[in-house]
C-alpha positions, 0 to 999 in steps of 0.5 A: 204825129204823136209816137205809138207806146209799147210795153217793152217788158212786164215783170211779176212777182209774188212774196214768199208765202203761200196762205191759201190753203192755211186761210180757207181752214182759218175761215172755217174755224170762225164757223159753225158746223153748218155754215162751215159746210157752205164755207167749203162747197163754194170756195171749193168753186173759186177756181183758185189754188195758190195765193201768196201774202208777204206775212208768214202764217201761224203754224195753226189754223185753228190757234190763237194767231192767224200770222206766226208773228202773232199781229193779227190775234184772235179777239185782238186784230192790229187797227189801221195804224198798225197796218198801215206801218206793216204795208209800209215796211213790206211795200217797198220791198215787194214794189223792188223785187218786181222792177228787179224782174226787169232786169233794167241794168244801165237802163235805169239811169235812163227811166224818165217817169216813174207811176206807182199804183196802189189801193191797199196802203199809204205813206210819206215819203212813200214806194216812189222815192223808195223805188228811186232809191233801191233801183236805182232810178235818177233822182230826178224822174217824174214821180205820180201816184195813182191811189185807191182806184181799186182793181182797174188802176194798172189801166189808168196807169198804162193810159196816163203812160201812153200820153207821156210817150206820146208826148216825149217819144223820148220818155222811158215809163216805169209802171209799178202796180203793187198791192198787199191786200192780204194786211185787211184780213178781217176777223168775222164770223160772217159768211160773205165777208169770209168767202170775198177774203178768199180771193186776195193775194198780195202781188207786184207787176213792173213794166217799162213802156217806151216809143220803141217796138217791140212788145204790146201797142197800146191802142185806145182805151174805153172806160163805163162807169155804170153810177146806178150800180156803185152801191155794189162794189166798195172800198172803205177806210175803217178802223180796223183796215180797209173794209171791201164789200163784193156784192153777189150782183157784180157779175150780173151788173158786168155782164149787162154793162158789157152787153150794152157797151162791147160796141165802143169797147171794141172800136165796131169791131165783134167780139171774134175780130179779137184774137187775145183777151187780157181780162183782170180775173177778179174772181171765176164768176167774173170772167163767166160773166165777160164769157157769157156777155161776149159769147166767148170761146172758153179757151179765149180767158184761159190766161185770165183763167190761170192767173186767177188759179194761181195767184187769186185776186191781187187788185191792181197788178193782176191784168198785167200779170195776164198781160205778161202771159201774151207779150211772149205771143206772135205779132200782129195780133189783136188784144182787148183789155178790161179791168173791174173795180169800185164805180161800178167801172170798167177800164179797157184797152184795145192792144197789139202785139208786135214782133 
């Protein structure tokens, strides 16, 4: 009988500096007086208050720079080339201070398969043989690469982790989703494309998933692809970064997805057999909309609800870091999962924790 999986532990990090505020009067010095008071009205409803960026930000808003080092210069923004050697350099070091989280110790000459997932850069030889040589992991673990599935890849990462165990219950996991979605700023005078950039923060989560209790049990997982929809959500290589388009539709279409499909989401079970909602906090009117189509209690996405307020939207790593709120939660509990990106797709997971 193939063995159960368990996230044993979840570490989360953050780079040191905190652009949010700085980056809403940046947006609003792109804009004209009266665009400028929308600007504020809804991001002041984001439900947001802290996001973090591993670049420092100028010491004025309204300056030349929107970076203290001067890359990103009014007129003159870095092409992908430049950005993609920034994430290079700044990557790693963020991917490190979160598996540092998990204070592995001796136990990370025992780790046996390494999954790195991330959307917002790419290099050769890249963050997985970076992680093998700052970590100290043996050189020849089992390295994979999830690339460029958006929001919803830290799910893919656990479920392929969760085969592995089941297949060698003698496996040890380690899943890094890491992300440095602040290096797309855009320089725009558009009113949309302003207000999606002021949900992105860069973050990092490790976690180490094995056949051994306690933790979190990965129960079973669920994906809806929702094709007629794909055109409103999208992730493009441009010349000058990767270019994210949010339509104001995709809490609706959710919202209708998860109407249509909470029966096989949640294995028969209503939506009140389920005692913890991990749901990746993609934006506040994304989580109203999982409220509104399950008819949660308000309080049910509280963790998803903190997350979003103090870290925004990191992409990948964002699910885990609500994941990591409910591993210190009591055992026996039931936990749904769900994650949101290009597609339309949603990923979702059925957990439990166990003491």
């Amino acid at each position: 009988m193939p063995a159960n999986a368990y996230i044993n532990r979840i570490a989360t990090a953050v780079p040191e500096h905190e652009i949010h505020q700085f980056y809403l009067r940046y947006a609003a010095s792109m804009l004209t007086a009266d665009r400028r008071r929308i600007f504020e009205r809804m991001s002041g409803l984001a439900g947001i208050e802290h996001r973090f960026s591993c670049f420092a930000p100028a010491r004025d808003p309204e300056g030349p720079s929107a970076d203290l080092a001067g890359t990103f210069k009014r007129g003159a923004f870095p092409g992908t080339a430049a950005r993609m050697a920034m994430f290079a350099e700044a990557a790693p070091v963020l991917a490190q201070k979160g598996v540092d989280g998990l204070r592995l110790g001796d136990e990370a000459s025992r780790i046996t398969h390494l999954i790195v997932t991330s959307c917002t850069g790419f290099s050769a030889p890249g963050i997985d043989l970076d992680l093998v040589q700052r970590c100290g992991l043996p050189d020849g673990i089992e390295r994979t690469m999830i690339g460029f599935m958006g929001c919803y890849a830290a799910l893919n990462g656990l479920k392929l982790a969760r085969h592995i165990v089941r297949s060698d219950p003698q496996a040890k996991v380690l899943l890094v989703n890491i992300e440095i979605c602040t290096l797309h700023i855009t320089e725009t005078a558009e009113l949309e494309k302003l207000l999606s950039f002021c949900l992105w923060g860069d973050g990092c989560a490790a976690s180490l998933i094995s056949a051994e209790p306690p933790g979190i049990e990965l129960d079973s997982f669920f994906c809806i692809v929702a094709d007629e929809r794909r055109e409103l959500m999208t992730w493009d290589i441009r010349d000058h970064g990767f270019d994210m388009f949010l339509s104001g539709q995709v809490p609706a279409a959710i919202q209708q997805a998860l109407r249509r499909n909470h029966a096989a989401i949640l294995g028969g079970r209503p939506p009140e057999a389920i005692d913890l909602w991990a749901v990746h906090p993609g934006g506040r009117s994304i989580l109203d909309a999982v409220e509104r189509a399950l008819d949660l209690d308000p309080a049910a996405l509280g963790p998803s609800r903190e997350v979003l307020r103090r870290y925004g939207n990191m992409s990948s790593p964002t699910v885990m870091f609500v994941m990591a709120e409910l591993l210190e939660k009591p055992g026996g509990l039931l936990g749904c999962g769900m994650s949101f990106g290009p597609g339309l797709t949603a990923e979702t997971m059925l957990f439990r924790t166990v003491s």
